[in-house]
N, C-alpha and C positions, 0 to 999 in steps of 0.2 A: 529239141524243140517239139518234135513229133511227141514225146511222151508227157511234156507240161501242157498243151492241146488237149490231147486226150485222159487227162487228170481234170482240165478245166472244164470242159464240157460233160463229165461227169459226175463233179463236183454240182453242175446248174442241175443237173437231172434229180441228184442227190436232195441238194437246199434249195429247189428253187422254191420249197415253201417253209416257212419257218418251220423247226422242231413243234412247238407250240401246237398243237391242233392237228397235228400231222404223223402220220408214222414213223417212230425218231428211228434215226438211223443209229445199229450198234457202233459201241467205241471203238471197234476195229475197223468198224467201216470210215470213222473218224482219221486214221491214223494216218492215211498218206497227208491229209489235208493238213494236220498235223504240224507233219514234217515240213511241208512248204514255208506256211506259218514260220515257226521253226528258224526254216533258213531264211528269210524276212529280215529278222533278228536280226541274224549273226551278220547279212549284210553292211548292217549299219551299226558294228561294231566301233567304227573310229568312232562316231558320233555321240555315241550313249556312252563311251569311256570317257571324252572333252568335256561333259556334263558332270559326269561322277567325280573326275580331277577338279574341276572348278569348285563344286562342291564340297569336298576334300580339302581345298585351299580357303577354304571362307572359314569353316570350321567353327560355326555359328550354334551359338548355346542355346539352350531352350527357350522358345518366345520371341528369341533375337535372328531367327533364320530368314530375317529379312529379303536379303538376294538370295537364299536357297530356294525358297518358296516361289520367288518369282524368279526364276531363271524355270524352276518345274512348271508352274500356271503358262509362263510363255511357249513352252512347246508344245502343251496340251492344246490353248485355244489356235499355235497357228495349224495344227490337227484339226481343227472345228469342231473343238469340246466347249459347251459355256462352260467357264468360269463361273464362279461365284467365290470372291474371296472374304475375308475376314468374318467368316463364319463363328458360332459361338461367343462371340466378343473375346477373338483370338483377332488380331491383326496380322498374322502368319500363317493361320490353316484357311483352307477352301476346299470344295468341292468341283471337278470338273467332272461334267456329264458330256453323254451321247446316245444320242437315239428316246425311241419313249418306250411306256407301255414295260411288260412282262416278257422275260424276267429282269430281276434289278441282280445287275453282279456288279459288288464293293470291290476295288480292290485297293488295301493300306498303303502308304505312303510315311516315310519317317525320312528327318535330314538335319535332326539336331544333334552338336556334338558334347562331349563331356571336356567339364574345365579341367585343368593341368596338363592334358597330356599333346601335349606338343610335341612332333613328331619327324625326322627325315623317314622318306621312304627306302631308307637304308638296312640291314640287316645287323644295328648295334645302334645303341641307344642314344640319339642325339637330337638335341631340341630343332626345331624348327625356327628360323631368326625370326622373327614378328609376329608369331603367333602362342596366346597361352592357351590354347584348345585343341581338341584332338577328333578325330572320329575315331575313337576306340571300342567305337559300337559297330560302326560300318553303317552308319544312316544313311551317308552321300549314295553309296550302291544301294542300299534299301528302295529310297525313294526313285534315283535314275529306274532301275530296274522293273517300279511297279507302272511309272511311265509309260516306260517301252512295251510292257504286256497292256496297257490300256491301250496306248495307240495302234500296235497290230491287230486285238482283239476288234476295235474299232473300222478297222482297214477292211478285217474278215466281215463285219457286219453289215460293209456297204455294200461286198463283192459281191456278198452270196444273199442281199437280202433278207437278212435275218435279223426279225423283232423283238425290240428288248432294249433293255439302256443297259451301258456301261458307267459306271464312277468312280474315281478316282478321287481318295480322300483325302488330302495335303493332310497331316498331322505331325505338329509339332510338340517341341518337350517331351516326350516319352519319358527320357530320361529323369523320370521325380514332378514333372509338372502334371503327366495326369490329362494330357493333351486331349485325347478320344474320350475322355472320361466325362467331359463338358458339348463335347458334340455329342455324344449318345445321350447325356441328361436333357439338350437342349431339341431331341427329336427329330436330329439329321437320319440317323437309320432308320425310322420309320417309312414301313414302305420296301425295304432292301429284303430282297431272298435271302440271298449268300454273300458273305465277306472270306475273300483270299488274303494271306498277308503272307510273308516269310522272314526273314532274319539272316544277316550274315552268321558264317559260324567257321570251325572248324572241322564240319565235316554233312557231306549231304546224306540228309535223311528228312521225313516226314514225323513232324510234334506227334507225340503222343504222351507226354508226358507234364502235363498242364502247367501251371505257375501256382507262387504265394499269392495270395490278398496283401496288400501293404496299405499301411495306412501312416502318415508322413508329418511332421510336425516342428515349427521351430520352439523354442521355447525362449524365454525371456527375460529374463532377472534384474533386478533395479535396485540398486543399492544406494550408499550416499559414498560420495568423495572426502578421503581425508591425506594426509599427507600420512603415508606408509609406515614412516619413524618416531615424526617427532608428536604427531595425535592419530594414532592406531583407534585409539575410543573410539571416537567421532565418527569413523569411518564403517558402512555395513558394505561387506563386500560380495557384491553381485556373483563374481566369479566362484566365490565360496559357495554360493548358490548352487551354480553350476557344476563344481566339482562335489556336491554332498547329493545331486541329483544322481550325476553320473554312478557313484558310488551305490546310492541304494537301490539303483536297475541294476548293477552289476551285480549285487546278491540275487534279483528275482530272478537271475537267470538258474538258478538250482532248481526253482519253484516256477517253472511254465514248463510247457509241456517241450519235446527234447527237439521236436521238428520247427521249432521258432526259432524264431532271429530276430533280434535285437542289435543295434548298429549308431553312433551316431560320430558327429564331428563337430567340436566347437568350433564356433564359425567368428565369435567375439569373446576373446578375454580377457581385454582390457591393454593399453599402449604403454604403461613403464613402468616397473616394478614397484619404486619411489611413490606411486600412485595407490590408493584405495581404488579399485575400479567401480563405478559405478552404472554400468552396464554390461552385459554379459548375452550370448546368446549360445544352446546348441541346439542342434539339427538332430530329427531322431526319425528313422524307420523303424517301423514293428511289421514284423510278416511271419504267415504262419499260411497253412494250405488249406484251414476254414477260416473265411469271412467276419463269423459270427465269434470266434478263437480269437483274431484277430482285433476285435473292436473292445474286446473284455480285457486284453492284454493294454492294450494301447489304456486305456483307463487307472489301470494300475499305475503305468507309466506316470500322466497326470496326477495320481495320488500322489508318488515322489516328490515330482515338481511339486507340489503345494506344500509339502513336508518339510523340504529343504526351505524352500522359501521362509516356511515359518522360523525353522531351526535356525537359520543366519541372518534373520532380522531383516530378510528383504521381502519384495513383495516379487508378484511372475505375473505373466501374461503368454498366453499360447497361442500360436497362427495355426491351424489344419494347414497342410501345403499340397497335398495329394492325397490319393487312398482308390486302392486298384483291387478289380475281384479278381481270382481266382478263373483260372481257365477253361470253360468246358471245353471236352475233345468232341469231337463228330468223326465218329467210324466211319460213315458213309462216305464222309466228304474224303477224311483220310486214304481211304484204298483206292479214290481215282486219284489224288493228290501224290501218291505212289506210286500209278501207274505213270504218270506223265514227269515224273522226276526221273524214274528211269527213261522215257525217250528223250529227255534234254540229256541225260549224262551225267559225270562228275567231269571235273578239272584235270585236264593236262597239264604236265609240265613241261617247259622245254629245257634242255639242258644247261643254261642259265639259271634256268626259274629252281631247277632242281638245287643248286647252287646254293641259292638264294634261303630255299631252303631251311638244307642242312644247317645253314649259318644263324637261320631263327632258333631252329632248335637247339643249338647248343646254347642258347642264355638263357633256355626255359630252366623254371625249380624241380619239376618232374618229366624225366622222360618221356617225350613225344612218341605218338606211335609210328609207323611206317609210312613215310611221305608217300607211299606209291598210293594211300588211301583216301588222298584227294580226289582222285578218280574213280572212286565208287558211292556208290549208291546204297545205305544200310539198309538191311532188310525190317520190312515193317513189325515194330512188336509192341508192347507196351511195357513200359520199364518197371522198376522196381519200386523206384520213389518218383517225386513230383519233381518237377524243375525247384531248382534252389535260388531261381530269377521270380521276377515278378513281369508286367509289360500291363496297359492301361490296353491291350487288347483284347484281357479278361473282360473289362466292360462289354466291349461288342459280342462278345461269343455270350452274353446275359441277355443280347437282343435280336442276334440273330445266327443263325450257324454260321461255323465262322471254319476254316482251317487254315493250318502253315505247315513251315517246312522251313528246312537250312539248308544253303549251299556252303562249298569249304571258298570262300572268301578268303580263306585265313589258312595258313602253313598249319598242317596237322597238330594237335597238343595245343596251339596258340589259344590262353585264356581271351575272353572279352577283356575289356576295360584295361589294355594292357598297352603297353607303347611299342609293345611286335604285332598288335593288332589293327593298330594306328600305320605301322610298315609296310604292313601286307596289304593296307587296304589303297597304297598310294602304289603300287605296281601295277602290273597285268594279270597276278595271280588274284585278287582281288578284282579287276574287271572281269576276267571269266567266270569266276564265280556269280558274278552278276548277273552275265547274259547268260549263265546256265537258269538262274532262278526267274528269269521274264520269259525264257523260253517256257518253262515248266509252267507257272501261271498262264500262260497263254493257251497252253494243251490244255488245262483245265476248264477254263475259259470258254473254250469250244465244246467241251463237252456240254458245259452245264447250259447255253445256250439251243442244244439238240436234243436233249436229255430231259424232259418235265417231270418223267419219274424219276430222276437222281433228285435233284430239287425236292421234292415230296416226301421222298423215303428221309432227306435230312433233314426234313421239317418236323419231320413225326418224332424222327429220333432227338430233337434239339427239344418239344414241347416232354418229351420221358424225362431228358434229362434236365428240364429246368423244374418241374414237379410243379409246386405249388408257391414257389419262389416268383416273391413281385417286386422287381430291379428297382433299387435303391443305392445312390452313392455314398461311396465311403466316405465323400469328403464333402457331404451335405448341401447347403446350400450356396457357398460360396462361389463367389467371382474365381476365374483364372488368374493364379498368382504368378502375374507378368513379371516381376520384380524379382521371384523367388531367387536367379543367379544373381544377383545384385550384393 
């Protein structure tokens, strides 16, 4: 008791005036406070898990994260954040704030899941009874987690007196809708210093390794009906459409450059064979690690489609659906981003957990690394290639410095989008991972609060790295396509 006293009244001595205008005090001087922080958190572990599992159990698609969004808004405002919901002409994202004035620290929010993968929290693959959706991204921990670091960072702000607002961005559909891509168009970041985000993953370390540009599109063929047999003529078939599109991007993949991706899924081909189909639709990502690669590819694509169409006597029609930039890194931001990963930690196991496991990894397709490497921390570097993901948090890193990080949410080797990713994120191994990444956001949080010149030095480096680039969406002037899982 004697030594939390005397931590607190040196902490008032410390901040009793904001960073802002004042002598900031160094990051080590930061550290015990930190730690307090820190165990804050860990506290109210039950709580921020009931959240994550609720979340977890909704398992609510892009646009559709109805109760996810408001189960997060209702803890933020009974914290005494305003709200602001239905932002962007999104009926699922908001903004909760706190405090005013300088500095403005973002931190991101994700809680929408991917269709198919339904899930037990088991360690072998078994659908979950009423559910066709999955968190196999770990969005329910995403969002819980950046909560929890808003609402301490919040807690710290009233303690100690310190000026600045906190926000917390509700954003939905990440996954293909392109969510932050319509709040950043629509001028929600203007105004924001710094944006924190993180990612569940398989293993904790600090991004340095950016993302693709994607730019996302359905496509649409119209054909006429005829009865399959007995008047073939008659009939122009949509789906032939579809399968002569498919086919002529499958050759341009020889002829674009070898770090693109190209991907789709037909999503309508029509209901019984006996049928001439006369609609047809697929789904298509283009991504590549320039922007500008990106929009020349996606083009060609389109040329296809019209090609085919022509060839099989139907007509097309194209939706944009999303289209995401490319990630800047921020150095500055990353090496305190690193520093405070390391004092939240990696992931323990307990002897169950370890278990649990072993038991993921052996249905992995490639051997997993060393389970004990949950519990570290990689050292900071910068990789070889870019991330082979994309995330609509490209957009905001175009608007404002932005950095992230991964915790091991996830049993070591465990890919994303997978139904061991979906497992692990309905245990405890998965909740620690969560509270290690709110902890760590929250170190940072404090810093950049105390800190004017960290602030600055990433603004300088965010104005190098954007050059003479004037932020533009990929996916133009469109509405948010609420329907897109439809």
């Amino acid at each position: 008791m004697r030594t939390h006293i005397y931590l607190t009244l040196l902490f008032a001595l410390i901040f009793c005036h904001n960073g802002f205008g004042q002598k900031q005090p160094t990051l080590s001087a930061l550290e015990p406070l930190k730690r307090i922080a820190m165990q804050e958190i860990q506290a109210e572990y039950g709580k921020y898990k009931d959240i994550a599992q609720q979340i977890w159990e909704f398992s609510e698609l892009g646009y559709k994260e109805t109760k996810s969004a408001a189960m997060l808004q209702g803890l933020l405002a009974k914290e005494g954040f305003r709200v602001e919901a239905g932002v962007a002409g999104i009926p699922t994202a908001f903004i909760a704030s706190f405090g005013s004035g300088s500095p403005v620290i973002a931190i991101l929010a994700e809680y929408d899941a991917l269709p198919g993968l339904t899930q037990e929290a088991i360690p072998e693959k078994k659908a979950a009874a009423g559910r066709q959706s999955g968190h196999g991204c770990g969005h329910h921990l995403f969002g819980t987690a950046s909560v929890a670091a808003g609402i301490e960072l919040k807690r710290q702000m009233e303690k100690h007196n310190w000026k600045g607002t906190i926000k917390v961005f509700g954003c939905p559909a990440e996954e293909g809708g392109s969510g932050k891509v319509f709040m950043v168009r629509d001028g929600l970041f203007d105004g924001v210093d710094i944006a924190l985000h993180w990612h569940p993953g398989n293993e904790n370390r600090v991004a340095l390794d950016g993302a693709l540009a994607n730019k996302s599109a359905k496509f649409r063929f119209y054909g006429r009906s005829a009865h399959a047999a007995s008047a073939p003529e008659q009939g122009r078939s949509s789906l032939d459409g579809v399968e002569a599109m498919n086919h002529m991007v499958n050759m341009m993949r020889e002829h674009v450059p070898a770090s693109a991706r190209m991907h789709y899924v037909i999503t309508s081909g029509g209901k019984a064979p006996n049928v001439v189909p006369d609609f047809a639709e697929v789904y298509y990502y283009v991504r590549h690690p320039d922007k500008e690669e990106v929009e020349s590819i996606f083009e060609r694509v389109v040329k296809a489609a019209e090609g085919a169409a022509i060839g099989t006597g139907t007509s097309m029609k194209y939706e944009i659906i999303g289209g995401t930039h490319d990630l800047l890194i921020n150095q500055t931001l990353a090496s305190d981003m690193h520093r405070n990963l390391m004092l939240a930690g990696g992931v323990k196991y307990s002897k169950e957990e370890f278990s649990f496991a072993e038991k993921i990894q052996s249905t992995l397709t490639v051997k997993g690394p060393p389970i004990g490497e949950a519990a570290e921390v990689k050292a900071l570097r910068m990789p070889d290639v870019s991330s082979p993901g994309s995330t609509d948090v490209g957009d905001v890193s175009y608007k404002v410095p932005t950095v992230g990080f991964s915790t091991a949410t996830w049993v070591p080797g465990t890919p994303a989008h997978s139904w061991q990713a979906v497992a692990c994120g309905g245990t405890e191994i998965g909740t620690k991972g969560m509270m290690a990444a709110a902890k760590a956001l929250t170190g940072i949080g404090i810093d950049l609060f105390n800190n004017p010149s960290m602030i600055e030095k990433a603004k300088t480096e965010f104005k190098v790295s954007l050059g003479v680039y004037k932020y533009k969406a990929l996916l133009g002037d469109r509405k948010p396509a609420l329907d897109y899982r439809d």
